[in-house]
C-alpha positions as CSV (number, residue, x, y, z in Angstrom):
1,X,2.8,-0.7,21.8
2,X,3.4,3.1,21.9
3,X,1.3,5.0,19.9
4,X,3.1,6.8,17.0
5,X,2.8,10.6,16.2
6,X,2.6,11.0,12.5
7,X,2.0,15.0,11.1
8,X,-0.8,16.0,13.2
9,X,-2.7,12.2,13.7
10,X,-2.1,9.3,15.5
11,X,-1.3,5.8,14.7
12,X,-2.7,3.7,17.7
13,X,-2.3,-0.1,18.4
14,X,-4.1,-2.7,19.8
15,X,-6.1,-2.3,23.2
16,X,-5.1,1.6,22.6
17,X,-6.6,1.9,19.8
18,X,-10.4,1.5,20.8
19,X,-9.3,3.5,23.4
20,X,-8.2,6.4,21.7
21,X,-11.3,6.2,19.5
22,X,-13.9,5.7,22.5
23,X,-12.4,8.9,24.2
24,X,-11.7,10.7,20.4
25,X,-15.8,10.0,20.1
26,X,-16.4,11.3,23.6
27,X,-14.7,15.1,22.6
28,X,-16.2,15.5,18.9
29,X,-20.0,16.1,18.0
30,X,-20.5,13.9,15.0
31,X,-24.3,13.9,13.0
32,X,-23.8,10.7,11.8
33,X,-21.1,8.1,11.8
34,X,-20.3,5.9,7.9
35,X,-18.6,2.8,8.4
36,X,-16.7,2.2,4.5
37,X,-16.5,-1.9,3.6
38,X,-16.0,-3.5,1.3
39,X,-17.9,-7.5,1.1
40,X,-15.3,-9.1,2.6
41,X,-14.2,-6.9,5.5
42,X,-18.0,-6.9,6.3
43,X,-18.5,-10.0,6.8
44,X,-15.3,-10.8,8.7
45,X,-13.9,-7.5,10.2
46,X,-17.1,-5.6,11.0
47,X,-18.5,-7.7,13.6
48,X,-15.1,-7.9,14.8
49,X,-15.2,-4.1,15.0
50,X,-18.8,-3.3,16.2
51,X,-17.3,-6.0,18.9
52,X,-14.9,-4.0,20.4
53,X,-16.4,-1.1,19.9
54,X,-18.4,1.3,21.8
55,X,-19.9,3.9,18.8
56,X,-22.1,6.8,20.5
57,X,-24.2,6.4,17.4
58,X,-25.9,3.5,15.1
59,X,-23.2,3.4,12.2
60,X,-24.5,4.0,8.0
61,X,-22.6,0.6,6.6
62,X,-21.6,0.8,2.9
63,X,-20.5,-1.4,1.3
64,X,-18.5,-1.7,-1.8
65,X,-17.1,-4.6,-3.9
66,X,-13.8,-6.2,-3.4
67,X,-11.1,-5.2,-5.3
68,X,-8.2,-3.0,-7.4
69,X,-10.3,-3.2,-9.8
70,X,-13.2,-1.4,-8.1
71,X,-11.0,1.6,-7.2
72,X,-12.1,4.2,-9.3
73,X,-13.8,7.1,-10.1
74,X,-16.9,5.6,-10.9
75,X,-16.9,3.5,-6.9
76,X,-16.4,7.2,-5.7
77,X,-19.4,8.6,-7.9
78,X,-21.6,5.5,-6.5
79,X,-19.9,6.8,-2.5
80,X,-20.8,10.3,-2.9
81,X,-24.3,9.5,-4.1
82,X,-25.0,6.6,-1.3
83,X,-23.6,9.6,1.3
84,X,-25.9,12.4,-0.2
85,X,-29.2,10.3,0.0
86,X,-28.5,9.3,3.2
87,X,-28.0,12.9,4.7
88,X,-24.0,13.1,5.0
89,X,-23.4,16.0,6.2
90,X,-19.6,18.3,7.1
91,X,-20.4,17.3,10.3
92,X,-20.4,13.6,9.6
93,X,-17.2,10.9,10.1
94,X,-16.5,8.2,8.1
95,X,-14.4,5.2,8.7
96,X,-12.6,3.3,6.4
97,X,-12.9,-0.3,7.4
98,X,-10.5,-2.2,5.2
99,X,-7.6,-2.7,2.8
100,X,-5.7,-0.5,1.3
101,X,-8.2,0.2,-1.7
102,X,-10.6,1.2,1.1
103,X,-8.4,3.8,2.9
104,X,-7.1,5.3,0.0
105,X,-10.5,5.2,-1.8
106,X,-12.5,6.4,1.7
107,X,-10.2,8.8,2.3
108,X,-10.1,10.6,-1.1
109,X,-14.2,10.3,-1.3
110,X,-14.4,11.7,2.6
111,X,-12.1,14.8,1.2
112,X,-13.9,15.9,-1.0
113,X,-17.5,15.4,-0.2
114,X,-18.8,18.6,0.8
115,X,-15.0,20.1,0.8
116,X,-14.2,17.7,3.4
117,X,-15.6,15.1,6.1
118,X,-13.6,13.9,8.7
119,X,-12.4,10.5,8.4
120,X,-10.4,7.8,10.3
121,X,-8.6,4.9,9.3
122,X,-8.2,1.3,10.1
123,X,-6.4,-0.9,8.3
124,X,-7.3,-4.5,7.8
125,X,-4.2,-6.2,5.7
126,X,-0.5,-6.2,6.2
127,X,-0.3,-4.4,3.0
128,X,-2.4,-1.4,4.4
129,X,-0.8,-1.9,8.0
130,X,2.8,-1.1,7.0
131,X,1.8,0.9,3.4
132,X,-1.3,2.8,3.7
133,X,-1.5,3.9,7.4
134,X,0.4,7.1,7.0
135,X,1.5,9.5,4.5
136,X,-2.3,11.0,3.7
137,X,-2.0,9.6,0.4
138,X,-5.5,9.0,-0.9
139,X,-7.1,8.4,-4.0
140,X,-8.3,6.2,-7.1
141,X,-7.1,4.5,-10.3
142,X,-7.5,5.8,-13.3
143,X,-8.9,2.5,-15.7
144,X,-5.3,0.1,-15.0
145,X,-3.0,2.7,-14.0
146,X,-2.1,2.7,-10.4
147,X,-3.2,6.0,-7.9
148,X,-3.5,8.8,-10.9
149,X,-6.4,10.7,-9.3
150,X,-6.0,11.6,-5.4
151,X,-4.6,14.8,-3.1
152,X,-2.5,14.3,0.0
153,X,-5.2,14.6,3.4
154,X,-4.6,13.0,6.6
155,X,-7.0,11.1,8.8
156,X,-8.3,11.9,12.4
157,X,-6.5,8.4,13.3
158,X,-5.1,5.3,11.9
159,X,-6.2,2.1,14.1
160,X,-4.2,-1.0,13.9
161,X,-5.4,-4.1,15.2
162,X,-3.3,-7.4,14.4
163,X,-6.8,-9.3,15.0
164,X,-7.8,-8.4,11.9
165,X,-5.1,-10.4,10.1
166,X,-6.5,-13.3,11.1
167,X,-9.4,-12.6,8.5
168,X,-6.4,-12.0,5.5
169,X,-5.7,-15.1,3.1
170,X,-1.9,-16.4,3.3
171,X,-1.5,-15.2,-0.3
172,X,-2.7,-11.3,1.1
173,X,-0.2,-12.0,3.8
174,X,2.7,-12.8,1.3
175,X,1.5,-9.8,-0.5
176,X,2.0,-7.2,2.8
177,X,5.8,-8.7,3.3
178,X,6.5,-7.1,0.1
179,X,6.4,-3.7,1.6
180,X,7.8,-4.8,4.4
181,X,11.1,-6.6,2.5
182,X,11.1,-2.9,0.6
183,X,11.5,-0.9,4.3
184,X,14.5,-3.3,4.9
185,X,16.7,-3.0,1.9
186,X,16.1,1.5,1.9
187,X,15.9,1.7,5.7
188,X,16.7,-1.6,7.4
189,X,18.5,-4.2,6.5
190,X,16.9,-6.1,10.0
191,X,14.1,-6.6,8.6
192,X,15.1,-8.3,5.2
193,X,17.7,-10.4,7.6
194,X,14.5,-11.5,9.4
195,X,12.3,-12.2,6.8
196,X,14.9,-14.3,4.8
197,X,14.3,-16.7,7.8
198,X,10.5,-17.2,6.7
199,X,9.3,-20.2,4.9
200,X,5.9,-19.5,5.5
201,X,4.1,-16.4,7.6
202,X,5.7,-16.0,10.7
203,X,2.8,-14.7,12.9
204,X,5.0,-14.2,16.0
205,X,7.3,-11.8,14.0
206,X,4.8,-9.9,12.1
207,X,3.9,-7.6,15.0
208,X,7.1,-6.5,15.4
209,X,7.5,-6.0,11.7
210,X,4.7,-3.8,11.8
211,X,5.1,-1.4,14.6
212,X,9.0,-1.1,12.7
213,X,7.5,-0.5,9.4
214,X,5.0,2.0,10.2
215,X,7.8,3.9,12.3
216,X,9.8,3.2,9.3
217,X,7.8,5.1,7.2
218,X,6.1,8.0,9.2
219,X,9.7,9.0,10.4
220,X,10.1,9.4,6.2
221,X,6.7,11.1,5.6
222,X,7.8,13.7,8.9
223,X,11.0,14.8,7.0
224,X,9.5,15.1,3.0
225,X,5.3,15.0,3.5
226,X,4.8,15.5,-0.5
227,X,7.2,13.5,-1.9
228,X,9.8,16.0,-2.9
229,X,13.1,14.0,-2.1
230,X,13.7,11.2,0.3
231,X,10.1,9.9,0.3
232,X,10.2,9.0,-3.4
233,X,12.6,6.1,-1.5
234,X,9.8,4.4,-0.7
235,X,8.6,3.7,-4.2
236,X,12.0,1.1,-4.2
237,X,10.6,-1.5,-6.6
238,X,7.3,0.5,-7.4
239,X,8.3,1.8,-11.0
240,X,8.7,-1.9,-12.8
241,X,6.4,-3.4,-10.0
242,X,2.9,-1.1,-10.6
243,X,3.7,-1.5,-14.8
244,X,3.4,-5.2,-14.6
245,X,0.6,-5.0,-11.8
246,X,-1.6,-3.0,-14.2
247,X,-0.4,-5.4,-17.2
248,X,-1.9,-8.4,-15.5
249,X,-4.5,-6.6,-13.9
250,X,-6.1,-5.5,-17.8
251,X,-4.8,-8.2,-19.7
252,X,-7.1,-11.1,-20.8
253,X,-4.7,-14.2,-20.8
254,X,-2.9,-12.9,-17.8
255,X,-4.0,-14.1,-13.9
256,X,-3.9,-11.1,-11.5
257,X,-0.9,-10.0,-9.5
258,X,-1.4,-8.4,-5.7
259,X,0.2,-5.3,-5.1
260,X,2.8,-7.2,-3.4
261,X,3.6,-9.7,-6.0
262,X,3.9,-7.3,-8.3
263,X,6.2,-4.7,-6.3
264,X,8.3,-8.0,-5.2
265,X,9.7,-9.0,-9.0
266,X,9.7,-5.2,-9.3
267,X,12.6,-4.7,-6.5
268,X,14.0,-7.8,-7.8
269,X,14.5,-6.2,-11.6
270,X,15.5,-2.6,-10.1
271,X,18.0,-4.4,-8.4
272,X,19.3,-5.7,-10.9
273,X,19.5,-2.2,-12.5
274,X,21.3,-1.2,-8.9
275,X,23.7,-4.0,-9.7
276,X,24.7,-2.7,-13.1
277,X,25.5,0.6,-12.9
278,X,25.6,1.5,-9.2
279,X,27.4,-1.4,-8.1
280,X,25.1,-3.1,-5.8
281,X,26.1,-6.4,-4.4
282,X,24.7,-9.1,-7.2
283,X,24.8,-11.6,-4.8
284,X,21.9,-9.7,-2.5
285,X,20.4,-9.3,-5.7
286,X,20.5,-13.1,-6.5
287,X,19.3,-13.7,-2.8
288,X,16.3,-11.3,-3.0
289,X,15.6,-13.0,-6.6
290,X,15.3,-16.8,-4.9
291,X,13.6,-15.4,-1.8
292,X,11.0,-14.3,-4.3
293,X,10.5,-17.0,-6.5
294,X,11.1,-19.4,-3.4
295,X,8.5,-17.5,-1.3
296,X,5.9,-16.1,-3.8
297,X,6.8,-18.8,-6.6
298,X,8.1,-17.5,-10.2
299,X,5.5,-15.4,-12.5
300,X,5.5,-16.1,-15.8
301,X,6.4,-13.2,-18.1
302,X,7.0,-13.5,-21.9
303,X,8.3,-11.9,-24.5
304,X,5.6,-10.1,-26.1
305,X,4.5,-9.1,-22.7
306,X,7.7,-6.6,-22.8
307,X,6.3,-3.7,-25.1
308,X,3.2,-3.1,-23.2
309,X,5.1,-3.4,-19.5
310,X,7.3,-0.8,-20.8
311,X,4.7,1.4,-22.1
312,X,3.0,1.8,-18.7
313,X,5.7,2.8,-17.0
314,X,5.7,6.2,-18.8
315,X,2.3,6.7,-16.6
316,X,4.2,6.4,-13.4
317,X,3.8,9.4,-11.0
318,X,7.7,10.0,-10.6
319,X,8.0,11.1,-14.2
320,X,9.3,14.4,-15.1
321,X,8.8,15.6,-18.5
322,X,8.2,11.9,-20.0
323,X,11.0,10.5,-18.7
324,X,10.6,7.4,-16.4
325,X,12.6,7.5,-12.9
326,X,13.9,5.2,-10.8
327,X,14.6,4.3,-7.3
328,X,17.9,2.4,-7.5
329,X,20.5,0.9,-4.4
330,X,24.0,2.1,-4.2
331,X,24.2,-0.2,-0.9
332,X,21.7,-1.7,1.6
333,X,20.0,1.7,3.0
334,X,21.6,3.7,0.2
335,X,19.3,4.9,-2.0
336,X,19.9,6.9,-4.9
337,X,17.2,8.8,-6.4
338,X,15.3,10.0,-10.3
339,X,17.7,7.3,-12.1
340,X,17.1,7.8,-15.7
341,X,17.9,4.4,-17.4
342,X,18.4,3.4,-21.3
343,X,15.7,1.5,-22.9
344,X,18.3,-1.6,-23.3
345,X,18.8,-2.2,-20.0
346,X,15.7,-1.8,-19.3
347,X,14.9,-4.6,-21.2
348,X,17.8,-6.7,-19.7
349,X,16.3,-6.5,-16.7
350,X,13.1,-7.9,-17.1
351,X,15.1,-10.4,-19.4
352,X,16.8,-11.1,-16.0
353,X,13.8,-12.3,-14.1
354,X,12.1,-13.8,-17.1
355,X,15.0,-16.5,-16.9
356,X,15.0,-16.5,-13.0
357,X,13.0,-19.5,-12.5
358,X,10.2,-19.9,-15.5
């Protein structure tokens, strides 16, 4: 696969990208080389990586838990400390081994340690594959509410090796395709006409679904790089989707949601917003709605879940003076941007996928 040019980085793939990193190595005098994990890409990604990799230098390993719920401020306190005592210095790299909690959490502690170490990405999930591997978004939650803290700063490279997917659970899997069903109703309606075809994780396809989604997106982040106008496309489900993620992810009595579980009954309720007062198709809305309870099987949302779900959206980082906007679908790959909607139909939306299959 042809590498892709993304602002002034590359995303390599495959074979090219060890490659690209052995010869990037070769060119660049670094004092010492931090390899970011987290325990579960350490124990079955970083062989994998050492493996097929040629590093000029011993690597520093640090490791991190696993989890949303270890992205914060306080991780990136822990990072800056553990890269202080062991001698960090501007001329250092660091390379984010992992998820997307590890590439936008490495990235944001490599900007600002010292003003700025070098970094490189490689991603380790579908999620982070298609979602995290361009844009320079990095940064950290702040307690449940998604991304609050972070500054836009690209990586030397972004690395994508399908190998490591063998390492991600099917339910990680089901949670990358998310993003992936989100490029094909803003951008391509291809890829949402292939993935209606899966029952289960269609290894053969996802390569293909990759390289398309990460061209996907990088052509977007090349035309609007801070999220002034058409990149705010790409948060298509995100609005709803991060309010419930953080609901479930602080709630007692509540089982986590992924990202992508999450952001997948989120397109399925902005959808039905689309429906109702931009005239969206309500039969693709009906199709993307038993897709998703079909495929990722129906969450169950009650009642006096509603007040608090609501709530959070007023933290979401489209908002313009306190008013929550949305990311709605005039047609497939018709997007229509900073939707302001009433409070009813709000509600009648997450009414809608309440009774969608619970």
């Amino acid at each position: 696969m042809q590498s892709i040019l993304s602002t002034n980085y590359y995303v390599h793939f495959q074979e090219k990208a060890y490659q690209s990193l052995h010869d990037y190595l070769k060119d660049f005098f670094y004092s010492k080389i931090f390899i970011l994990v987290d325990g579960n890409t350490k124990k079955y990604c970083l062989p994998l990586f050492l493996e097929k990799t040629n590093l000029s230098l011993e690597p520093e390993i640090i490791e991190i838990e696993a989890g949303e719920a270890y992205k914060n401020i306080e991780t990136c306190n822990d990072l800056w400390n553990q890269l202080s005592e062991k001698g960090a210095d501007r001329k250092s790299l660091m390379i984010n081994l992992g998820g997307g909690v590890i590439t936008d959490m490495g990235g944001f502690v490599a900007s600002t340690f010292k003003r700025g170490l070098r970094f490189i990405n490689i991603p380790t999930t579908l999620l982070s594959m298609v979602d995290a591997s361009v844009g320079g978004k990095t940064g950290v939650d702040l307690g449940v509410l998604k991304n609050q803290i972070g500054l836009f700063s690209n990586p030397e490279m972004v690395l994508v090796d399908m190998d490591f997917l063998n390492t991600v659970s099917q339910r990680e899997m089901r949670s990358g395709l998310a993003e992936i069903i989100k490029y094909g109703f803003t951008f391509d309606q291809n890829l949402w006409t292939t993935i209606q075809e899966f029952t289960g994780i269609d290894m053969d396809k996802i390569t293909k679904l990759v390289y398309k989604s990460v061209a996907i997106k990088n052509d977007v982040v090349l035309q609007d790089l801070h999220e002034n106008n058409l990149r705010k496309s790409l948060n298509f489900g995100h609005t709803i989707g991060h309010a419930i993620e953080s609901y479930f992810l602080e709630s007692a009595h509540k089982k986590s949601l992924t990202h992508g579980e999450a952001i997948a009954i989120g397109m399925v309720i902005e959808l039905y917003y689309s429906s109702e007062i931009l005239g969206f198709p309500m039969e693709l809305t009906e199709a993307l709605k038993t897709f998703v309870n079909t495929f990722y099987g129906a969450v169950n949302i009650e009642k006096e879940d509603l007040a608090e779900i609501t709530d959070l959206m007023k933290y979401d980082k489209k908002n313009v003076s306190g008013k929550v906007n949305f990311v709605l679908l005039e047609q497939m790959e018709k997007c229509k941007l900073d939707i302001h909607l009433d409070p009813e139909l709000i509600q009648k939306g997450l009414l809608y996928y309440m009774h969608s299959g619970n």
